[in-house]
N, C-alpha and C positions, 0 to 999 in steps of 0.2 A: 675399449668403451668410448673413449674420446673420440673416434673418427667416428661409430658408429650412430654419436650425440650429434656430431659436427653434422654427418649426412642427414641428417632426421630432421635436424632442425632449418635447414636449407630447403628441407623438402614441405617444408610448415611455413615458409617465407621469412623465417629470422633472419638475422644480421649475426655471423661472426666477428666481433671485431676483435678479437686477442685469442690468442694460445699461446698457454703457457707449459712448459714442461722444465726437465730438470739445466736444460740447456740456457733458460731464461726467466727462470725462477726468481731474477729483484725484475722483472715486469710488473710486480705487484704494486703498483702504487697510485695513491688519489690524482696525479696527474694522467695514467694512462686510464682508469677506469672513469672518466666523467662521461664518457659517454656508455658505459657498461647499465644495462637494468638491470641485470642475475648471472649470478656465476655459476657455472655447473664443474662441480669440484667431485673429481674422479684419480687420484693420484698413488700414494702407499702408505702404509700403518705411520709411518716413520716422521713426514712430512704433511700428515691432513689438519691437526690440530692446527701448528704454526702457518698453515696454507689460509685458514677458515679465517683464525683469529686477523691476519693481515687485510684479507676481503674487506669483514667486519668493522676493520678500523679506516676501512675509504666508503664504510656505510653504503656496503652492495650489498643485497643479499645473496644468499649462497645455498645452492640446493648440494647436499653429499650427498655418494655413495660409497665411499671409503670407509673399510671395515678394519679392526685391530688395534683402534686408537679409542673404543669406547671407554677405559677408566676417565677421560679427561670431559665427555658428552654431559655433564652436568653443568662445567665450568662455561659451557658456549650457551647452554640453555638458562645458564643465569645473565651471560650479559644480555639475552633477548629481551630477559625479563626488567632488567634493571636500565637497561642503555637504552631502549627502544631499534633495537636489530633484528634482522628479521634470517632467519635458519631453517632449513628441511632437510630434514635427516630421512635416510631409509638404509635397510640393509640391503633392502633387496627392491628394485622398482618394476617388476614383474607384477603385473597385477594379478595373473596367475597364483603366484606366490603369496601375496599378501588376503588371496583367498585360500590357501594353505594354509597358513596362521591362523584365521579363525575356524577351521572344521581341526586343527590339531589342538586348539585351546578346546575346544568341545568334545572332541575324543578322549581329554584327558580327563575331562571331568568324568566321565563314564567311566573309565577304564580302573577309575581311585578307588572304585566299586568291588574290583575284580581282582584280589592279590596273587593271583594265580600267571598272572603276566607281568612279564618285564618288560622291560622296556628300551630301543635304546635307537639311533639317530645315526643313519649312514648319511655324507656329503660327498659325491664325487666335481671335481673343476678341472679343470686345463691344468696343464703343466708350471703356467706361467702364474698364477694366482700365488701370490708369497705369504698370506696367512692362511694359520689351519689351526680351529675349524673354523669353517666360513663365518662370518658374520649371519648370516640366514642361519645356520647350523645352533648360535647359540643362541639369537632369535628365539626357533623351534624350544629349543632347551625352557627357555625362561619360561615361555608360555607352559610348558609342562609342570612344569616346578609350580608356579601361580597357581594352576588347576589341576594337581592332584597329591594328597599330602602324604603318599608314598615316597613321594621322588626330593629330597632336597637339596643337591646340589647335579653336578655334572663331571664329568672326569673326559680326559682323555683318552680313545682308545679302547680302555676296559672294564670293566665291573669293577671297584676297589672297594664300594660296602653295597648293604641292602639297601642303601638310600640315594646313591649314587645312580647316575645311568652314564653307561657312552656314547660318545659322540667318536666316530671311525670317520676319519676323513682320505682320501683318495686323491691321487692327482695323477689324470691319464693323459693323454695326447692334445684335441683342442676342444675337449668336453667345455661347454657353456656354461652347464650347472642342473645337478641330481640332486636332489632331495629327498629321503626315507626317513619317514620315522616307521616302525617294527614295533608292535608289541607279540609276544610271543609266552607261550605256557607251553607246558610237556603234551598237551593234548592239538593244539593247533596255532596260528601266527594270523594276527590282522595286520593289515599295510597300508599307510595312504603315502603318496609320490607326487614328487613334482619334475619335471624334465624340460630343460628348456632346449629349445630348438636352434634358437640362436642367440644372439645378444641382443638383436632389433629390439624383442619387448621391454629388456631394461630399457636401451636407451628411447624408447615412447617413456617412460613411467617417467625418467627424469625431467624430458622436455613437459610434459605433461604437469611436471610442479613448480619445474621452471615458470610457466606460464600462470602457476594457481595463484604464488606468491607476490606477483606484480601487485604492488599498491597495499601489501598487509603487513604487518610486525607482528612479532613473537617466533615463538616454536614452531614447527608441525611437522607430520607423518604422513605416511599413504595414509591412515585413517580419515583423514580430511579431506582426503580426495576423494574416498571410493565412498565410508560412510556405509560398510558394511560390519 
């Protein structure tokens, strides 16, 4: 994702001026970022927190995509609030995708209708993606859970009550990223899907808020951007 961001944004006339990885990870600091506008923070579950919060404290903003480290996304959405820092989170910067979220929050509301179907969320990724299920995957989830009050929680893998659904997650060769969510009854299965082609659309969606954020504080989402 990182060379895919780097190429994109060269091709939009930015300036690269740092890359960081795990090679040069104390790079992070208020003397090297003064000429930084946005940070575009793409790294592992393990290192996005303490990555964002270091950004944060030389008062860049910082667009993620880093998924796995959501229990802590409160704590960065309160310093925006309280510190005047500016953050854009997404799971998924596919705008393909983030029109998948709203026709699956609207199916689900339908479907709350209908007990006769279950329901349950396949994710396939590349080999290399080290969490499972995708950040998009529990995404999907939430949104079901919010709009249909069949479903209250999510499991891994498999059916463990009636209130539960699965989320099955895959990891095959250099898959970009699949998305199913399945509802299904003894009588027939409805589907909607998302498939990406390559990584290009994330890395548009992230330069894409990279640029929204220049000059704003607080929070924000793809919602702000698309406003669908």
């Amino acid at each position: 994702m990182g060379k895919e961001i780097e190429k994109l944004a060269l091709e939009r006339k930015h300036n690269v001026i740092l890359r960081i990885d795990e090679n040069n990870i104390k790079s992070i600091t208020k003397d090297n970022f003064k000429e930084v506008d946005v940070v575009v923070e793409f790294s592992t579950p393990e290192n996005a927190f303490n990555n964002i919060n270091l950004c944060l404290d030389s008062n860049v903003p910082v667009v993620s995509g880093t998924t796995g480290w959501l229990d802590k996304l409160d704590k960065i959405i309160n310093r925006c609030k309280t510190g005047d820092k500016t953050f854009f989170y997404a799971s998924n910067y596919s705008v393909g995708v983030n029109i998948l979220f709203k026709l699956n929050n609207y199916l689900a509301q339908i479907m709350d209708k209908f007990p006769d179907y279950n329901v349950e969320i396949e994710e396939t990724h590349h080999t290399q993606k080290l969490d499972a299920p995708s950040g998009t995957a529990i995404t999907l989830a939430e949104g079901i859970i919010d709009n249909n009050k069949r479903v209250e929680n999510w499991d891994k893998e498999k059916f463990n009550s009636e209130t539960s659904m699965p989320i099955k997650s895959f990891r095959e060769g250099s898959v970009s990223g699949n998305h199913k969510i399945i509802y299904e009854s003894s009588f027939d299965k409805i589907s909607i899907e998302h498939d990406a082609k390559s990584r290009k659309g994330f890395a548009l969606g992230a330069i894409l808020a990279a640029e929204f954020i220049i000059g704003k504080k607080g929070y924000f989402t793809m919602n702000d951007i698309l406003n669908i």
